[in-house]
C-alpha positions in Angstrom: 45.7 0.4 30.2 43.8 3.5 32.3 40.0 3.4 32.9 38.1 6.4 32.9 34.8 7.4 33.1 33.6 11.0 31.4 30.4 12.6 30.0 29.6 13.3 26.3 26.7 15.9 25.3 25.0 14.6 21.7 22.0 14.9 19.8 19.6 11.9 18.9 16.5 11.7 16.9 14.6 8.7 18.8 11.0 7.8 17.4 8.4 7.6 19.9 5.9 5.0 19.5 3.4 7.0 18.9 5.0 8.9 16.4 6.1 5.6 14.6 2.8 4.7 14.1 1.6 7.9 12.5 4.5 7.6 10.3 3.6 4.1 9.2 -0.6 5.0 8.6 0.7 7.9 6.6 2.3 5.8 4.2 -0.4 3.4 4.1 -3.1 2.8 1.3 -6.5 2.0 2.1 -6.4 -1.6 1.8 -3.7 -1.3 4.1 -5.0 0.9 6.4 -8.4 -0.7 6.8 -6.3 -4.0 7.8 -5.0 -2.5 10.4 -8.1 -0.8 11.8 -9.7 -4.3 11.6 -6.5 -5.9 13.6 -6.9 -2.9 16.1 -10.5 -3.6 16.3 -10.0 -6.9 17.5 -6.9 -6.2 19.9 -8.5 -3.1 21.8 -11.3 -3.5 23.6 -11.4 1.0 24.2 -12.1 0.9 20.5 -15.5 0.1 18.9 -16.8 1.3 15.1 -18.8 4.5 15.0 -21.9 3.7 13.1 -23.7 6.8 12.7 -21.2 8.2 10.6 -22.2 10.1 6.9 -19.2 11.1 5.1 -19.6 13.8 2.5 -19.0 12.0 -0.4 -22.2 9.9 0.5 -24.2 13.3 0.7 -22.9 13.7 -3.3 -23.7 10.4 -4.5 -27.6 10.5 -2.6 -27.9 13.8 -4.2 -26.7 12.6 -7.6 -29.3 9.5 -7.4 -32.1 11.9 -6.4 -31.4 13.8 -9.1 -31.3 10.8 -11.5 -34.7 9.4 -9.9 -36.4 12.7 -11.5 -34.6 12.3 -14.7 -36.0 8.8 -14.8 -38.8 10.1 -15.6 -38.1 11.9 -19.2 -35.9 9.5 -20.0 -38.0 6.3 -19.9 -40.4 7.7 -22.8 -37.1 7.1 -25.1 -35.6 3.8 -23.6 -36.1 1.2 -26.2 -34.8 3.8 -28.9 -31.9 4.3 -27.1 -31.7 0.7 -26.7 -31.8 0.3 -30.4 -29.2 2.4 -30.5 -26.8 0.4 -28.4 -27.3 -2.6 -30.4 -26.7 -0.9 -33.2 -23.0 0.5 -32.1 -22.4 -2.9 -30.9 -22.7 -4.3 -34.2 -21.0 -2.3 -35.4 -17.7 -3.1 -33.3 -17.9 0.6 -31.1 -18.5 1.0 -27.3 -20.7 4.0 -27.2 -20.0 6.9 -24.2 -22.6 6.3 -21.4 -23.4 9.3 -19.4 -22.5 8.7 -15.5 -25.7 8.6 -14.3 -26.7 5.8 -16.9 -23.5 3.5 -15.4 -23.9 5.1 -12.0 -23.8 1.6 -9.5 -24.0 1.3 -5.4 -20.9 1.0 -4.1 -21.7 -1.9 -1.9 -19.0 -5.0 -1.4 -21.0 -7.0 -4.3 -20.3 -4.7 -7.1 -16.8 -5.9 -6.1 -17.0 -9.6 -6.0 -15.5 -11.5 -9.3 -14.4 -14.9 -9.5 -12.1 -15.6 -12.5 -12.0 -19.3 -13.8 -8.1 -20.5 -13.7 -6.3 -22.2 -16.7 -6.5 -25.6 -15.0 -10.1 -25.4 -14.2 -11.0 -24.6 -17.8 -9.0 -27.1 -19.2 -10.2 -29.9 -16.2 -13.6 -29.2 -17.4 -13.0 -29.8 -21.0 -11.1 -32.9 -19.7 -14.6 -34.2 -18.3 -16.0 -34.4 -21.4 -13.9 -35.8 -23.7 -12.2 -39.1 -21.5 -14.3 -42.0 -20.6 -12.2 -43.9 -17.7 -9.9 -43.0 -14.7 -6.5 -43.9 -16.4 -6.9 -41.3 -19.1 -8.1 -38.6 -16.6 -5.9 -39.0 -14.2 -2.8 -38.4 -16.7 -4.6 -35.7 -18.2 -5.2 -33.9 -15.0 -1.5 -34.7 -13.8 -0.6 -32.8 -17.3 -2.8 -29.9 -16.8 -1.5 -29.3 -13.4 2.0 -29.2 -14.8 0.8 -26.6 -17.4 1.7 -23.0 -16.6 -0.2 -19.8 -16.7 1.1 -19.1 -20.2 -0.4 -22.8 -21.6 2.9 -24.6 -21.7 3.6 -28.1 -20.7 6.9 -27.3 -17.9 7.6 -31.3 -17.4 8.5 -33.6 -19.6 7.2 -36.7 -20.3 9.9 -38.8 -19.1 9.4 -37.5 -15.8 5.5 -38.1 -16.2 5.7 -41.6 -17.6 8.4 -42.4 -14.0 5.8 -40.9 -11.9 2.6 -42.1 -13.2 4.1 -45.4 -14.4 2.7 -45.1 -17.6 4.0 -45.9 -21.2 4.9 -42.8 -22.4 2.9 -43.4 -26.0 -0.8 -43.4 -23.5 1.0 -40.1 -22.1 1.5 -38.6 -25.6 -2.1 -39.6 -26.5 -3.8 -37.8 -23.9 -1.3 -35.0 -24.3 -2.6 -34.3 -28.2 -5.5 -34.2 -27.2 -5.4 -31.6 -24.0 -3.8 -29.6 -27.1 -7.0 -29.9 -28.8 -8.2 -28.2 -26.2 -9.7 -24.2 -26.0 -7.5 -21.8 -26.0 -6.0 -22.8 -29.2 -2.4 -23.4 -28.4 -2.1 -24.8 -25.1 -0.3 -27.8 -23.5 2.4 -27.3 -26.2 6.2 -27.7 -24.9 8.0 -25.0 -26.3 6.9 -21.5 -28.7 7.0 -23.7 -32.0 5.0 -26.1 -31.3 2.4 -23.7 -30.0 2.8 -22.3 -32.8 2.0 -25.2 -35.2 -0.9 -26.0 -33.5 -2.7 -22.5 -33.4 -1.7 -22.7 -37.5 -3.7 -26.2 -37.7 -6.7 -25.0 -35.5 -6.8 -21.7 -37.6 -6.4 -23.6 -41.1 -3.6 -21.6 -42.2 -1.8 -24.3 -44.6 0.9 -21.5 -46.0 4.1 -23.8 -46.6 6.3 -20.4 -45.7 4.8 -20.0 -42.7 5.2 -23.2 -41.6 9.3 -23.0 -42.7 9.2 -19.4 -40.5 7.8 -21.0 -37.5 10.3 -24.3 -37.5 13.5 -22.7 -38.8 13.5 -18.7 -38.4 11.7 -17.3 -34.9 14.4 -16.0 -34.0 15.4 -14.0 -37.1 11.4 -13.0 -37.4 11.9 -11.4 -34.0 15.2 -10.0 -35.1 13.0 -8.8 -38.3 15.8 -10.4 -40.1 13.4 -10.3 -43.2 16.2 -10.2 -45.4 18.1 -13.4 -44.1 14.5 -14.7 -43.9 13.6 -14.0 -48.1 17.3 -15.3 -49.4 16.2 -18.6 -47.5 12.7 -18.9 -48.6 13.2 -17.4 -51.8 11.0 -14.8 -51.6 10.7 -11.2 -51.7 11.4 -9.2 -48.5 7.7 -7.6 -49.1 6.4 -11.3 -48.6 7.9 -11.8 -45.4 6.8 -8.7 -44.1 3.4 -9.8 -45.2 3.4 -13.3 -43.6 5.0 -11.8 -40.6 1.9 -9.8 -39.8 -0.3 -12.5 -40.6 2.0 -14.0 -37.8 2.0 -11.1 -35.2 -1.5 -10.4 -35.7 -3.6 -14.5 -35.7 -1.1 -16.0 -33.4 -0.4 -15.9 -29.5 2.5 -16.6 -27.9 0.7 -17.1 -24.8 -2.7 -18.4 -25.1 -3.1 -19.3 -21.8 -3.5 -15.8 -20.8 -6.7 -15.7 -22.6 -7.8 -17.5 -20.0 -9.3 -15.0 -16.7 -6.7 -16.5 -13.7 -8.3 -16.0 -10.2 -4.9 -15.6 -8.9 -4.8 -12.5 -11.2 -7.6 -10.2 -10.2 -6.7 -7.2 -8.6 -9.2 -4.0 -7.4 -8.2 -0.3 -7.2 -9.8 1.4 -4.3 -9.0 5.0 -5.0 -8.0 7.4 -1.6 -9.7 10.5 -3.2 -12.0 11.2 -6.0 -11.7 13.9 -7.7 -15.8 15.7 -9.5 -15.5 18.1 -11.9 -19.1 20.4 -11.0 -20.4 23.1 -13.6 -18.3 26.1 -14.6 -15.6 23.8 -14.6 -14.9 24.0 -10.6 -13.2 20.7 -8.8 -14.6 19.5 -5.7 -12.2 16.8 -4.0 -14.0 13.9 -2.0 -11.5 11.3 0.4 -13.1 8.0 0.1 -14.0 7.4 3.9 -16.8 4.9 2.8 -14.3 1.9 2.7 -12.9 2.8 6.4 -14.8 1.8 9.0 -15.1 5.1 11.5 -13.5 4.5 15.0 -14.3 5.6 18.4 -13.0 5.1 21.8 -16.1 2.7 23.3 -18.2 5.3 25.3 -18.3 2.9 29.1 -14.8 2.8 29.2 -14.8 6.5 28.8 -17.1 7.1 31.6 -13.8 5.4 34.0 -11.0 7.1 32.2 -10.3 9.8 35.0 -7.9 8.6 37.0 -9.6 9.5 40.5 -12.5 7.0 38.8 -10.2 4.1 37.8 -8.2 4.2 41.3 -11.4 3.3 43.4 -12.7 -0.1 44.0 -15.7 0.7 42.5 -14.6 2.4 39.3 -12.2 -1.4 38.9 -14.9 -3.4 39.9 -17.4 -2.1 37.4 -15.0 -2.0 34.4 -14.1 -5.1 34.4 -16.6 -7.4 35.8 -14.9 -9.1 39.4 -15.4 -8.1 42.9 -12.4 -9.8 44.3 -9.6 -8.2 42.6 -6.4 -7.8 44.4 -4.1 -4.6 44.9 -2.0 -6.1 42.3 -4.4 -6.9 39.8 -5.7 -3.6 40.0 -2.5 -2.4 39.5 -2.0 -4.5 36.3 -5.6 -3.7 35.1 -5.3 0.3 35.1 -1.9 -0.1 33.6 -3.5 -2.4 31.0 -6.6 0.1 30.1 -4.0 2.9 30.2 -1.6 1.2 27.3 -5.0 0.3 25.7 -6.4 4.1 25.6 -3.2 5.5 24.6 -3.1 3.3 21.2 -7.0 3.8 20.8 -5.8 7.6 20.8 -3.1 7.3 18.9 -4.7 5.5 16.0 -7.2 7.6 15.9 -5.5 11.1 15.5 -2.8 8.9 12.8 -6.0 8.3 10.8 -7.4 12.0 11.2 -3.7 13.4 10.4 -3.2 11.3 7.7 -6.5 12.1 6.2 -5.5 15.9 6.7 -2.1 15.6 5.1 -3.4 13.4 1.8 -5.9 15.9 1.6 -3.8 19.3 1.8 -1.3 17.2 -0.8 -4.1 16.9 -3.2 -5.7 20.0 -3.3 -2.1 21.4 -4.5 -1.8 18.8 -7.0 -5.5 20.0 -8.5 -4.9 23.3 -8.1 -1.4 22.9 -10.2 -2.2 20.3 -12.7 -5.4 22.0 -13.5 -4.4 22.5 -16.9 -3.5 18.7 -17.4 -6.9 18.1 -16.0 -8.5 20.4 -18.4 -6.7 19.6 -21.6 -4.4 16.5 -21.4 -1.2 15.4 -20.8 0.9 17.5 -22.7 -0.5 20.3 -20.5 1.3 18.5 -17.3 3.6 20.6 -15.6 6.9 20.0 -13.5 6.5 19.6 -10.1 8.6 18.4 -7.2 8.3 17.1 -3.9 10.3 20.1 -2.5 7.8 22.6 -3.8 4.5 21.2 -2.5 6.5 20.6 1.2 7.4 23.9 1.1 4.0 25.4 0.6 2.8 23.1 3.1 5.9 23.8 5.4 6.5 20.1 6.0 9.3 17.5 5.1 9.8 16.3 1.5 10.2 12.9 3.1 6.3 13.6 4.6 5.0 14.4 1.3 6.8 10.9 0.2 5.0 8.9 2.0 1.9 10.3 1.8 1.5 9.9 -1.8 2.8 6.2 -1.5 0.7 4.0 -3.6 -1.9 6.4 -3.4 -4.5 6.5 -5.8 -6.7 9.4 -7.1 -9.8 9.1 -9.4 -10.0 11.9 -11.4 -12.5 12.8 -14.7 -9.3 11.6 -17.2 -9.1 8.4 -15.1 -7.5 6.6 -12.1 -3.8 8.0 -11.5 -1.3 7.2 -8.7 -0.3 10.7 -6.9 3.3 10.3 -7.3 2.1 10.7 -11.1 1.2 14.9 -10.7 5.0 14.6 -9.8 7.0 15.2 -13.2 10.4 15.8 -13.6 11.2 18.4 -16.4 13.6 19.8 -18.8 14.5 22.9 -20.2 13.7 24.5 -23.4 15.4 27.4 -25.5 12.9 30.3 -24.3 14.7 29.1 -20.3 10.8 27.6 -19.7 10.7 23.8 -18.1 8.6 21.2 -19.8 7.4 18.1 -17.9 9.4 15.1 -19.4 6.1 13.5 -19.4 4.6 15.6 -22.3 8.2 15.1 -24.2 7.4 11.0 -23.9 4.2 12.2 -25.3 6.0 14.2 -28.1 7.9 11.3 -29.1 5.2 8.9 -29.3 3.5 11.1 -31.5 6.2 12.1 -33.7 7.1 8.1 -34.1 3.0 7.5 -34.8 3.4 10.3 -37.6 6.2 9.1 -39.0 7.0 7.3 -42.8 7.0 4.0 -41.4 9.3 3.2 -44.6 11.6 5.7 -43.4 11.2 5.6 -39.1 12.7 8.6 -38.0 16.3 7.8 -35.6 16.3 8.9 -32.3 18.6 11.2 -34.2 16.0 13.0 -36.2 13.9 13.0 -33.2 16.1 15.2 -31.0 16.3 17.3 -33.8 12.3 17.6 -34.4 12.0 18.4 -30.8 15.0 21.1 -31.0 13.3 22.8 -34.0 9.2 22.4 -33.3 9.4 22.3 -29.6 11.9 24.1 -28.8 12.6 21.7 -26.7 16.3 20.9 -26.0 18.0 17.2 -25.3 20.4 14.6 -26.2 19.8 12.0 -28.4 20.7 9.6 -25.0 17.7 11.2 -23.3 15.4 10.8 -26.8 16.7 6.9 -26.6 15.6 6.9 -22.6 12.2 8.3 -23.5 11.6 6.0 -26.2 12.5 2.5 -24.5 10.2 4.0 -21.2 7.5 3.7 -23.9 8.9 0.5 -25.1 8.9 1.6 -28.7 11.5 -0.4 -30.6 14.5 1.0 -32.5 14.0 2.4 -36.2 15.2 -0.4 -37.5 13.3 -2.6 -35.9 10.2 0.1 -37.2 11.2 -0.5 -40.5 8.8 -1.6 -42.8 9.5 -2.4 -46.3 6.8 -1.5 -49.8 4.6 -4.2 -50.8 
């Protein structure tokens, strides 16, 4: 075997730190980011919060509220008729339009406080107030713990009555009567039983019913009504009938009625987007929720190196007179690593605030017709075209609109959502697959509902009034996307 040593010439893409980071705030959402500012806070002693910091999109909303402060004014001659008139529409089952500046709130951290009572705390407190000794409440709160978020029972009570050593009839009793509990439904132990008790607390006393919720789920999710009415000896119209008495008075899940802490979720939107007068768009980053960074102003006054070598300069940033060479040594290597990460953080967040923006006011500028008239005004755009007016990488735009969200006037949309793929029609024009979902849905809500169009006749409507060209596959696509069941699961039959 020979040994021999040689030289190879090759190119390598190595990520610096630095550039690492800004990668990884790019892709960050504001939540994320202001995490990470808050961990940086604490690690880095260079970097302190700016508090004299008014972003623009505080100027708008000041200006907004001094403008509604003067409208005040008119508007409180008419207040009790207008509430009149609120009452009114809430009687009658409609939420009225409220004008922004009616529903205008601070947006300070307790407009976003909620506390959601769980399942088991709603049910613990009924528990309270029905048992009258410490045996029975104890099994009934060892049964409400085993009761998921849906309301069902997921032990049984052989396992309770081993654990508890308890007869199992003392574990049924207090069992029958959780399911007397609100919501209607819970602490059952599988769908049909659920199902029977919801019928009892409702007072439905329909004999078919009953038969279609012991023998025949399965065919009524099937909408095997015909299988169904040979059974029952019925007609097929009178099991359509008690099946939407079904669908529409029963829940499958009635423990989701209940509000779950666990559950509650906030969308902090990166940009919002305010439509102004002539029907302009001005677009605002949310840098209210960020707190604003700076590298602390003391440590800057010993940042020059000549400063930082002396004794002096060491002895004054840090606190000690008796600091060795070496320690000296380890300190300006120490505030050295420290600035370049203040610095680095710093223009990540600036950049990234840049690039989100630039992003968005293509998006605006593009979509402006979706913004103006709806969705089936969306147009196809990729991530190739908005990088190359930009003159970046696709894989930049990528992970700037990662789980970025944008408020706009027709509500709150991820970014990635201005993004739609599209097809082609028979003029050679492309049309966003987004507005053909939209076609579909509205072709399917149009239809004879004793005669649901196949995906079939769907293609074909889109071929002839929408010139729109594509295979029944890509119809079928579309339509599960919008999880619309097949026609003949549509199907409904004359009563």
């Amino acid at each position: 075997m020979k040994y021999e040593l040689s030289v190879k010439q090759k190119q390598k893409l190595i990520l610096t730190p630095q550039l690492y980071q800004a990668i990884n705030i790019l892709q960050l959402n504001l939540v994320e980011l202001r995490n990470l500012i808050d961990k940086e806070l604490v690690e880095n002693p260079l970097l302190e919060v700016n508090q004299v910091v008014n972003s623009e999109a505080e100027n708008v909303i000041q200006k907004e509220n001094s403008n509604s402060k003067i409208e005040n004014k008119d508007e409180n001659a008419e207040e009790n008729n207008f509430k009149d008139w609120l009452s009114y529409l809430e009687e009658k089952g409609n939420q009225p339009f409220l004008e922004k500046s009616i529903l205008k709130k601070e947006n300070s951290f307790e407009n976003f406080i909620h506390y959601g009572e769980s399942l088991q705390d709603y049910l613990l407190i009924q528990l309270g107030m029905t048992v009258n000794n410490n045996i029975d409440y104890k099994i009934g709160e060892y049964l409400i713990g085993n009761i998921d978020d849906n309301g069902y029972l997921t032990i049984s009570l052989e396992d309770i009555s081993h654990d508890l050593n308890v007869k199992i009839d003392k574990i049924e009793e207090i069992l029958f009567l959780i399911q007397s509990f609100d919501p209607p439904g819970v602490g059952a132990r599988n769908l049909e039983e659920c199902l029977l008790i919801q019928a009892k607390y409702l007072g439905i006393n329909d004999v078919h019913i009953e038969k279609i919720i012991k023998d025949h789920l399965d065919d009524l999710a099937r909408k095997a009504y015909q299988k169904i009415a040979k059974d029952l000896e019925i007609s097929v119209s009178g099991i359509q009938s008690l099946a939407d008495i079904i669908k529409k008075s029963f829940d499958p899940k009635p423990g989701r009625r209940i509000d779950n802490l666990k559950e509650t979720k906030y969308i902090i939107p990166d940009l919002t987007l305010i439509r102004e007068e002539g029907g302009r768009y001005r677009l605002l980053l949310n840098e209210d929720y960020l707190p604003q960074i700076k590298i602390n102003p003391l440590y800057k006054k010993y940042l020059c190196l000549d400063n930082i070598k002396s004794p002096e300069g060491i002895e004054e940033l840090v606190g000690r007179k008796d600091i060795s060479g070496h320690e000296t040594k380890d300190t300006i290597e120490y505030v050295k690593e420290k600035l370049q990460s203040a610095r680095s953080l710093i223009k990540g967040i600036e950049q990234r605030k840049k690039t989100i923006y630039r992003i968005a006011e293509i998006l605006i500028d593009y979509q402006k017709e979706f913004l103006d008239k709806g969705i089936l005004y969306i147009r196809p755009l990729s991530l190739k075209e908005v990088a190359d007016k930009l003159g970046i990488h696709e894989s930049t735009v990528s992970r700037a609109i990662h789980n970025k969200i944008i408020q706009t006037p027709r509500g709150v949309f991820k970014m990635k959502f201005f993004f739609s793929k599209g097809v082609n029609t028979k003029g050679g024009d492309i049309v966003s697959t987004d507005k053909v979902r939209r076609l579909i849905k509205e072709f399917i809500e149009k239809e004879n509902p004793l005669k649901p169009w196949s995906d079939q006749k769907l293609t074909e409507l889109l071929s002839k009034k929408e010139k729109i060209k594509i295979s029944r596959r890509t119809v079928t696509k579309y339509r599960e996307m919008l999880k619309i069941p097949s026609s003949n699961m549509r199907k409904r039959f004359d009563i």
